[in-house]
ZAMI-35699 format. One record per residue: y, x, z of N, C-alpha, C in turn; chain. Coordinates in steps of 0.02 Angstrom, whole numbers, plus 50000, padded with zeros to 5 digits. Layout:
BEGIN
- Y:X:Z:Y:X:Z:Y:X:Z:A
...
//
This chain:
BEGIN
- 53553:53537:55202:53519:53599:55224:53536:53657:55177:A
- 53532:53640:55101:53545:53709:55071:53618:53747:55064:A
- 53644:53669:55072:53744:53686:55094:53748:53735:55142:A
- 53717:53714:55187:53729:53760:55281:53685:53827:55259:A
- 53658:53824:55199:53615:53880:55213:53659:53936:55161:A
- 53690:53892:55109:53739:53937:55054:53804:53956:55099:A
- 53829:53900:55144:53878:53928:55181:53875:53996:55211:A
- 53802:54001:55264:53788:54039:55298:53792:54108:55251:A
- 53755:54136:55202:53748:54148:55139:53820:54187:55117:A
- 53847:54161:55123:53907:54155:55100:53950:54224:55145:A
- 53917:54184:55207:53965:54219:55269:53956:54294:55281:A
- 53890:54301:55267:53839:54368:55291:53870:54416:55246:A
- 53862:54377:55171:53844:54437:55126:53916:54430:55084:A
- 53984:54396:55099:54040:54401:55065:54083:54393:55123:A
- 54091:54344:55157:54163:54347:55206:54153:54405:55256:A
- 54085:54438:55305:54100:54483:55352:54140:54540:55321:A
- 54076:54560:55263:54100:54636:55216:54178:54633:55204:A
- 54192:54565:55169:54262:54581:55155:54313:54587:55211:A
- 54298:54554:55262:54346:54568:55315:54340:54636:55349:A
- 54266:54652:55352:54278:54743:55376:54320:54776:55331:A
- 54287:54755:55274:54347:54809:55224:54429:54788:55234:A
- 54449:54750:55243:54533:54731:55255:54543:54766:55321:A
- 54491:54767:55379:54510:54798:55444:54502:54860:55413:A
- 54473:54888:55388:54459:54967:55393:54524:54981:55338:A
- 54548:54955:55288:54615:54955:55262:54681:54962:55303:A
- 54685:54909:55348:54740:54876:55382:54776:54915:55451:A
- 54698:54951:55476:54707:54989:55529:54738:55029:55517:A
- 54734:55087:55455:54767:55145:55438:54834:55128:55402:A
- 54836:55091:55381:54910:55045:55332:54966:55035:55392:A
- 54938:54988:55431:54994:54983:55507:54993:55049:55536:A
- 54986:55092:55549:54963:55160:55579:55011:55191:55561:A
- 55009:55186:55497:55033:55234:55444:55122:55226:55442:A
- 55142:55140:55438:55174:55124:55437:55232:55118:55485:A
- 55176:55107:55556:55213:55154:55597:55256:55205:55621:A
- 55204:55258:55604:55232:55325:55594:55298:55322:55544:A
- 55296:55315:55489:55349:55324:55449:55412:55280:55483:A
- 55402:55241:55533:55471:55207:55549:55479:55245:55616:A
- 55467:55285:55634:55455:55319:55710:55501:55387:55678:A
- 55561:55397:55717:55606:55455:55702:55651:55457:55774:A
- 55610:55472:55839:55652:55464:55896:55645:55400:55934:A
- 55621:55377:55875:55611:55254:55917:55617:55246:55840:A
- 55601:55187:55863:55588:55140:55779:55654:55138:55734:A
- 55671:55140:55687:55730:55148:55640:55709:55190:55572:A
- 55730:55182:55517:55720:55181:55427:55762:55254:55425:A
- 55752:55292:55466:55791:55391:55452:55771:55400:55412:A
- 55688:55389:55425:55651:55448:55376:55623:55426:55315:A
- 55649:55352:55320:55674:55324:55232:55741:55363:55196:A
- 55773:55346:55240:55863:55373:55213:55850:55461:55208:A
- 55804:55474:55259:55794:55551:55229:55771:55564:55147:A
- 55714:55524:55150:55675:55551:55076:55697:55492:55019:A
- 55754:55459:55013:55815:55429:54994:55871:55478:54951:A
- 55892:55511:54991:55932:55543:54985:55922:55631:54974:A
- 55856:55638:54975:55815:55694:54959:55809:55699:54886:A
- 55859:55797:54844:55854:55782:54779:55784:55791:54757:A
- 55734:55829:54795:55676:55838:54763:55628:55778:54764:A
- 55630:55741:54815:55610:55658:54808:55635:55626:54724:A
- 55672:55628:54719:55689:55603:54639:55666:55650:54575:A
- 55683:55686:54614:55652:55760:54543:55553:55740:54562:A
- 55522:55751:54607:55464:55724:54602:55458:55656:54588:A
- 55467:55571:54603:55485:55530:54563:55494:55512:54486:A
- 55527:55556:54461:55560:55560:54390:55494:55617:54370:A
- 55459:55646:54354:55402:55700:54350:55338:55641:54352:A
- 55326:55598:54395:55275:55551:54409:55270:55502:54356:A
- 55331:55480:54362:55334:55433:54296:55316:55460:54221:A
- 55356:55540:54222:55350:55569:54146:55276:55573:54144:A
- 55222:55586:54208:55177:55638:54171:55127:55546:54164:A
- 55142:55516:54215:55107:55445:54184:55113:55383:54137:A
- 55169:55401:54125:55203:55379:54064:55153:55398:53992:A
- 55151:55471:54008:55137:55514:53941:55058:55520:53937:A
- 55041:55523:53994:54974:55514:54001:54903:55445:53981:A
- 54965:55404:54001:54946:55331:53973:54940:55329:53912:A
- 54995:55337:53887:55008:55334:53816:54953:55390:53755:A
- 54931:55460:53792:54877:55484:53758:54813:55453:53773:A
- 54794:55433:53840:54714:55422:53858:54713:55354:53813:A
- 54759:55292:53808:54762:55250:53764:54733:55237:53690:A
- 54781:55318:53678:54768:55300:53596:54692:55350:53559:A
- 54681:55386:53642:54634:55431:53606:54562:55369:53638:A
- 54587:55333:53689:54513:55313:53716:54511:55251:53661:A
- 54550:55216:53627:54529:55163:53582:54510:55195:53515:A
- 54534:55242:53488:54501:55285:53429:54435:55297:53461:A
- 54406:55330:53524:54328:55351:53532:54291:55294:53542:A
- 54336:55235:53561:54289:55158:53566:54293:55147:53515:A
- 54318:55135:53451:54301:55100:53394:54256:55150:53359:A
- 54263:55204:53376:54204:55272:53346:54130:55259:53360:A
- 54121:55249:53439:54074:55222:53464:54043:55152:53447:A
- 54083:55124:53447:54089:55069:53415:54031:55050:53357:A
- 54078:55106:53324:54044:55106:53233:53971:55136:53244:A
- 53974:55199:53263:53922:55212:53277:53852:55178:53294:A
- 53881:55135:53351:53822:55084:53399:53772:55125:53423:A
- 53776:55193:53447:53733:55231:53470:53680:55283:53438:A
- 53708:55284:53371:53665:55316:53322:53685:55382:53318:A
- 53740:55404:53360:53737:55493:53372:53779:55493:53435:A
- 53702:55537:53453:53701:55547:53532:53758:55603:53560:A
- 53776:55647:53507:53816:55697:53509:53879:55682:53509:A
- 53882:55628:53491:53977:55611:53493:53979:55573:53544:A
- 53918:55535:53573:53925:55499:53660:53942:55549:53687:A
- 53903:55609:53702:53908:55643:53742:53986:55699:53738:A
- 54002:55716:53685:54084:55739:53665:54097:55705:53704:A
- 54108:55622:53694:54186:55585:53726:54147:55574:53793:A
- 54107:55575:53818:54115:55577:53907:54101:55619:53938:A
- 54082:55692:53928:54088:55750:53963:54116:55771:53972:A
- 54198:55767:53988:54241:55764:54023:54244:55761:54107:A
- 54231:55691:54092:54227:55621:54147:54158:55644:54197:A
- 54106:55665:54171:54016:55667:54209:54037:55736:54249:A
- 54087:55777:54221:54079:55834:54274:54116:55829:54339:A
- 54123:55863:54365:54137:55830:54445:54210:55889:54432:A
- 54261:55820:54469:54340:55861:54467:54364:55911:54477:A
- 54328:55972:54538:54351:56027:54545:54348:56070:54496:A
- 54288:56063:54493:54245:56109:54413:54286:56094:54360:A
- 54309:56038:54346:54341:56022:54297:54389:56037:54268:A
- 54440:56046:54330:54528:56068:54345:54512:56164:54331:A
- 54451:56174:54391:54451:56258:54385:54456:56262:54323:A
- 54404:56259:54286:54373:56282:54215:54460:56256:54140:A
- 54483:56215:54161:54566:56190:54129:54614:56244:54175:A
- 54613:56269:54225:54652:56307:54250:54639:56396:54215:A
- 54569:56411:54221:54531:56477:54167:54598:56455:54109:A
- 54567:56390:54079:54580:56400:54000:54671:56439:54009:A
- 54712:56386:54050:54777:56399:54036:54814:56451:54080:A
- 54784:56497:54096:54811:56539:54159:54840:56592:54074:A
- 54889:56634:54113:54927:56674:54073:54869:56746:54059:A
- 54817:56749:54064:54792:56804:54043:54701:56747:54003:A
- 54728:56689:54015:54653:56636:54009:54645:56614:53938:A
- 54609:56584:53916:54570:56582:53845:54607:56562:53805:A
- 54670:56516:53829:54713:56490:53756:54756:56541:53752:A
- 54778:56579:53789:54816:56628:53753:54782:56684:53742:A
- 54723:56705:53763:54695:56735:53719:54665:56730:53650:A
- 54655:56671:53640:54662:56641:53560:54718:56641:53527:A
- 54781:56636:53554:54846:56647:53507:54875:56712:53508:A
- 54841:56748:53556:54843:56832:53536:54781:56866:53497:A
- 54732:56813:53491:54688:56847:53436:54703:56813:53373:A
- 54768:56773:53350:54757:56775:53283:54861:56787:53276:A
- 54870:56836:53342:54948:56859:53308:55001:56821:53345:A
- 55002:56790:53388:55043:56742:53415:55048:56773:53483:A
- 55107:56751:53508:55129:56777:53591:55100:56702:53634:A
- 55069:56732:53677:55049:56688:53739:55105:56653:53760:A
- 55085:56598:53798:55132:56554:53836:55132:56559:53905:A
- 55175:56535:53940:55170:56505:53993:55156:56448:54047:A
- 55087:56430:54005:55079:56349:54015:55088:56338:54084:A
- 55075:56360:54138:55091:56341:54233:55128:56371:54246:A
- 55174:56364:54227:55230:56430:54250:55275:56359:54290:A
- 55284:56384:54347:55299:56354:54382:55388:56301:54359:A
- 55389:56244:54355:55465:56205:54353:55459:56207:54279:A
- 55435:56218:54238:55440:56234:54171:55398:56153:54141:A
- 55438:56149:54080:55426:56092:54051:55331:56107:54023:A
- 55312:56162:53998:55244:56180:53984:55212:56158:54032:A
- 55224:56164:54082:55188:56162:54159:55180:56090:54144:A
- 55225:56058:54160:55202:55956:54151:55169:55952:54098:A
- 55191:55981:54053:55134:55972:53981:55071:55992:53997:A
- 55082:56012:54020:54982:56074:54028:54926:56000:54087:A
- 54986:55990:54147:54967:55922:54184:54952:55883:54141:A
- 54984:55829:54089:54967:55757:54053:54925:55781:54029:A
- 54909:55831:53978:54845:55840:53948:54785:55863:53977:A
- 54788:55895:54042:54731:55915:54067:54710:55832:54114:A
- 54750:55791:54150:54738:55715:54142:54725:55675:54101:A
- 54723:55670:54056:54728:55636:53995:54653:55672:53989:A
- 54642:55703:53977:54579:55731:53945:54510:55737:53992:A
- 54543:55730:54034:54484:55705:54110:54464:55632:54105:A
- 54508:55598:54107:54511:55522:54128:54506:55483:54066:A
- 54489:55521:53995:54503:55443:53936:54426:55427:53915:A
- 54382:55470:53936:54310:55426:53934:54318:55375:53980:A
- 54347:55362:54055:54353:55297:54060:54393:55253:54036:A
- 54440:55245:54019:54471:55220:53972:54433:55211:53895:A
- 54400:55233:53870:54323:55243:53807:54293:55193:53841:A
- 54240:55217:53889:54221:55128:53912:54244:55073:53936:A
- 54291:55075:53952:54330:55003:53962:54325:54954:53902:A
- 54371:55011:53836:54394:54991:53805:54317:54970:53753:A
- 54260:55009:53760:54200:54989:53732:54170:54929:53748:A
- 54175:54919:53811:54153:54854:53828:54161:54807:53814:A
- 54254:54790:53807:54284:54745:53766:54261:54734:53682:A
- 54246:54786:53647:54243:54802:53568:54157:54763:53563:A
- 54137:54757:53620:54065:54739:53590:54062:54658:53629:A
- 54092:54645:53656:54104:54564:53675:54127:54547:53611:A
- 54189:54565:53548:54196:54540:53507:54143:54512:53449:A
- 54147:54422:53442:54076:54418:53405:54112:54465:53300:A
- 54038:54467:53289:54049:54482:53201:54074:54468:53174:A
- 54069:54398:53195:54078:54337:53129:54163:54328:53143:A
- 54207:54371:53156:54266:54357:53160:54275:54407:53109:A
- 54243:54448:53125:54256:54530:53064:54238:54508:53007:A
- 54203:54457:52993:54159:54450:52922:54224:54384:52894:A
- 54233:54354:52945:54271:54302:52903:54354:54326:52886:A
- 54356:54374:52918:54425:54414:52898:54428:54472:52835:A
- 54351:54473:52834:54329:54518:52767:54332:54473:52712:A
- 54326:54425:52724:54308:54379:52673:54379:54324:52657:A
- 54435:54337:52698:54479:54333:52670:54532:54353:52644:A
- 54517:54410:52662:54549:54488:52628:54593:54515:52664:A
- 54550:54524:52723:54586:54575:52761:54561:54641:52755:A
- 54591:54691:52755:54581:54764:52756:54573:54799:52828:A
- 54548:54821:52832:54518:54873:52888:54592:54858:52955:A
- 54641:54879:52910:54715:54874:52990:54724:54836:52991:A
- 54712:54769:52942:54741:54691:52973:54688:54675:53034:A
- 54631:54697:53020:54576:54694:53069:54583:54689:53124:A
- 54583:54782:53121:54621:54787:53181:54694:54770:53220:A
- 54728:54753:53211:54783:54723:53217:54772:54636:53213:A
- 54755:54617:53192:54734:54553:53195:54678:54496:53241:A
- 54627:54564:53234:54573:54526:53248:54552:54575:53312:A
- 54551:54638:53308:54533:54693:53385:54555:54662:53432:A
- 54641:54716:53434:54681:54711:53473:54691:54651:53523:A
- 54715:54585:53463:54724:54525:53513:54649:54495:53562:A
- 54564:54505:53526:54514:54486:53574:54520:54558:53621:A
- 54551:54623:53623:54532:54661:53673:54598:54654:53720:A
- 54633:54622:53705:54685:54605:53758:54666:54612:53843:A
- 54610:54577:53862:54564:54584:53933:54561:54634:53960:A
- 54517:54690:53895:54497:54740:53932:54571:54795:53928:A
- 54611:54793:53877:54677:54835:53889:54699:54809:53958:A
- 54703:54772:53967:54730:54747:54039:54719:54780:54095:A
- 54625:54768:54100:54602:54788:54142:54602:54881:54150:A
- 54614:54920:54081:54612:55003:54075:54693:55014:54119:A
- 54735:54957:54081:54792:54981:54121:54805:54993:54205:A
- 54790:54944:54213:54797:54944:54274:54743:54979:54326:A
- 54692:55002:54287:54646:55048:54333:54682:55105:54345:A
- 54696:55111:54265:54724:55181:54239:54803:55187:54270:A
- 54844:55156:54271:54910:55144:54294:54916:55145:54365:A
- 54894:55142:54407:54887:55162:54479:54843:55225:54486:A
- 54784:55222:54464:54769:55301:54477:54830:55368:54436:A
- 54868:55346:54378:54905:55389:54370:54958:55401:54416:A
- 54980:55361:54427:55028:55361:54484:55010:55417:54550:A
- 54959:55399:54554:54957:55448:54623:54922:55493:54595:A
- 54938:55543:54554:54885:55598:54527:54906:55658:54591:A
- 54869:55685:54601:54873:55747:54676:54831:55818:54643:A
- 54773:55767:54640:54743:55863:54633:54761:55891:54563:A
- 54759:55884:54525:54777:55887:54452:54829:55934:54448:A
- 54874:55925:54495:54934:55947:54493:54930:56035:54554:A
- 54883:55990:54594:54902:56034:54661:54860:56101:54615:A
- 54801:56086:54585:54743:56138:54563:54797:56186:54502:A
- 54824:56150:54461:54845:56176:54388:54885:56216:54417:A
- 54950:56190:54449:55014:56232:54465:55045:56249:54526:A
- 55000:56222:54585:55016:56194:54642:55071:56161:54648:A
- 55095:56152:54717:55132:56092:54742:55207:56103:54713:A
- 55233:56150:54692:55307:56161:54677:55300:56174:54605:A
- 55239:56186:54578:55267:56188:54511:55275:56150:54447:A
- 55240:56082:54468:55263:56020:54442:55267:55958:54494:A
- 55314:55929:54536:55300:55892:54593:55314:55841:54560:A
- 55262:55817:54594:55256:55726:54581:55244:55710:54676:A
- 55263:55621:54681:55263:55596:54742:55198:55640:54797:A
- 55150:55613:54759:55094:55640:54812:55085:55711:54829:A
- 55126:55767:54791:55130:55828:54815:55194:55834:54842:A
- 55251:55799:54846:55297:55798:54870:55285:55784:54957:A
- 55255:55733:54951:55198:55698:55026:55175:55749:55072:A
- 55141:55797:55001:55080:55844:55029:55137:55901:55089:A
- 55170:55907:55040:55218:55978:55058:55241:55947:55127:A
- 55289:55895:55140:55328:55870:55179:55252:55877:55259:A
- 55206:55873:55242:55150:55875:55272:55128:55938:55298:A
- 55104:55962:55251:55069:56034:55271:55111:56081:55286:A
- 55191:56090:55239:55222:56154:55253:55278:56152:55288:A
- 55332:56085:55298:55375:56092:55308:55361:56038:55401:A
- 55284:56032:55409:55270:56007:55474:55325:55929:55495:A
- 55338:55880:55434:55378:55827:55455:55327:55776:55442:A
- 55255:55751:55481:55241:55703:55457:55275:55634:55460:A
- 55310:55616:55490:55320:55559:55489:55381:55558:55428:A
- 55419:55577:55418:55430:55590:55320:55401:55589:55282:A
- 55351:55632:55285:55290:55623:55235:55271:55572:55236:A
- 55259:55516:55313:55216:55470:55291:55255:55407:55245:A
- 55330:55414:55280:55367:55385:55218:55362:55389:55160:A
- 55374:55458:55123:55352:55450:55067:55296:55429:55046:A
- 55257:55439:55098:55173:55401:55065:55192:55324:55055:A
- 55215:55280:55085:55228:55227:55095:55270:55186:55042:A
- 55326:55232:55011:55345:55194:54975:55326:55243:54895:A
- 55278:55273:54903:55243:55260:54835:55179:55228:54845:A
- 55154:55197:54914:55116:55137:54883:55136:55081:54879:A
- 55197:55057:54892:55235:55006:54866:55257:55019:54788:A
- 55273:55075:54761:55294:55087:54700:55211:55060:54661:A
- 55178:55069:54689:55077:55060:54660:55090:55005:54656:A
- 55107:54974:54710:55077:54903:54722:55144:54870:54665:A
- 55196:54876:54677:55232:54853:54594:55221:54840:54546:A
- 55175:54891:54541:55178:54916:54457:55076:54863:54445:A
- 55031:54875:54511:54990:54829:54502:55032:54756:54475:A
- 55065:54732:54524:55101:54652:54527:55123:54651:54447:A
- 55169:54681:54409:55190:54657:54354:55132:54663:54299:A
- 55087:54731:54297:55022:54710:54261:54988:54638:54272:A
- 54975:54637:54325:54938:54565:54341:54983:54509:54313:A
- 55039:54505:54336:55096:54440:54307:55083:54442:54231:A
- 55082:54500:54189:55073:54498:54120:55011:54474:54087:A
- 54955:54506:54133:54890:54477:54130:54892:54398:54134:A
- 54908:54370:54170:54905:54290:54181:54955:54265:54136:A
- 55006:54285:54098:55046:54247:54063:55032:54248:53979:A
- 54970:54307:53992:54935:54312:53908:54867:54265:53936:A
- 54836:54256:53968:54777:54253:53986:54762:54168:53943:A
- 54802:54153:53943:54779:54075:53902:54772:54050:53830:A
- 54786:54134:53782:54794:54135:53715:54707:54186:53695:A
- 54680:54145:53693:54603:54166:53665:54600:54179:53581:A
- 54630:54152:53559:54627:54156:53460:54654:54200:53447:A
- 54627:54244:53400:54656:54291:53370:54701:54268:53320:A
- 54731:54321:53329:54809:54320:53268:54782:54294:53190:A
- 54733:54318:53192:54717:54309:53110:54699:54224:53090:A
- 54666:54202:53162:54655:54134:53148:54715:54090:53144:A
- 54775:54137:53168:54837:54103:53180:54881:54099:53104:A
- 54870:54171:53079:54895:54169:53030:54863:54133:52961:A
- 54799:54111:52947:54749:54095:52933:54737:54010:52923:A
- 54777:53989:52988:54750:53907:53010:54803:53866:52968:A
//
């Protein structure tokens, strides 16, 4: 009786939900997929179009740089504010609130108020003309500033989540690993390097790959700072092929095979995930034993 009743159980409140959610996925995925093979009757044109399209690669090559670079700052700044926090353990409320007020304000507001700062008459260059310095051109459209002005105004949105990820992990680690590495003379970076890093292995995993697919398809960030031509990445490349140049079924190609490029870049995170996933001891016990 309680079998048939956990089965039942089971069915209501985990197998229906998940199968609506795969239909309500699947419908628009085949749809979609459709369209992008539809150029006159079914046939891969409007692959070989955005193939052979140079701004398809010039947006491509831009996607990678600004998530590449972006990773690599929200990384090193969100594990410095987790071990800050960390230390802390909640004893100043003022540096919680620094590293996630970013993140609590809502994205438009967010981008506007980063778009103020860097506009050519906006607050950072009016700070480097109030102490003697010539303004820049941070959105100036095709310009290497312009992608720069993107990773950091991403990066600086998105690394309080990356802060809690990486917090969550830092406080699963028990003490008594820190104390017995104190006590055999380790210094503060063998620590870390020894004893952090390898127990936060999980949650890096898990930041990457949240973080590594949402970079990938960054849209508004880009569309708000510089619009669509002045730093293109895939999803404004998409946008354009869409809204201005009226080819959706190109567009939907390109939509298509940058969520295959997503879904890649998920697959080899995950493969990496499972091929560390069976080494629990930290380095120090290794070096140590």
């Amino acid at each position: 009786m309680k079998n048939r009743r956990g089965r039942l159980l089971n069915l209501c409140f985990l197998w229906l939900p998940l199968a609506y959610l795969a239909a309500q996925f699947a419908f628009p995925l085949a749809s979609g997929l459709v369209m992008s093979l539809n150029a006159g009757g079914p046939s891969f044109a409007n692959y070989s179009f955005v193939l052979h399209d140079r701004l398809f690669w010039h947006a491509c090559s831009n996607n990678l740089i600004v998530a590449g670079l972006s990773l690599c700052l929200e990384f090193s700044l969100g594990l410095l504010f987790a071990l800050l926090l960390h230390a802390t353990r909640g004893r100043s409320l003022l540096v919680e609130i620094s590293v996630l007020l970013p993140f609590l304000i809502p994205e438009i507001v967010f981008l506007s108020i980063a778009r103020y700062i860097l506009l050519p008459r906006g607050y950072l260059n009016g700070a480097l003309l109030s102490v003697g310095l010539d303004g820049l051109g941070w959105l100036n459209p095709g310009s290497w500033l312009a992608l720069l002005s993107v990773i950091v105004v991403d990066a600086w949105h998105v690394t309080p989540v990356v802060t809690l990820l990486l917090l969550g992990g830092l406080q699963t680690i028990p003490s008594e690993l820190y104390e017995a590495a104190y006590l055999d003379g380790a210094g503060p970076v063998a620590r870390l390097r020894y004893v952090t890093v390898p127990l936060l292995r999980p949650a890096l995993f898990a930041a990457l790959l949240l973080r590594g697919v949402d970079a990938l398809r960054i849209f508004s960030t880009v569309l708000v700072l510089t619009g669509a031509e002045g730093a293109p990445v895939l999803s404004t490349y998409a946008y354009q092929l869409w809204s201005d140049a009226l080819e959706p079924q190109i567009a939907m190609a390109a939509s298509v095979m940058l969520a295959l490029f997503i879904a890649a870049l998920a697959a080899v995170v995950l493969g990496l995930r499972r091929r560390s996933g069976g080494r629990a001891e930290t380095s120090w016990e290794y070096l140590t034993a």
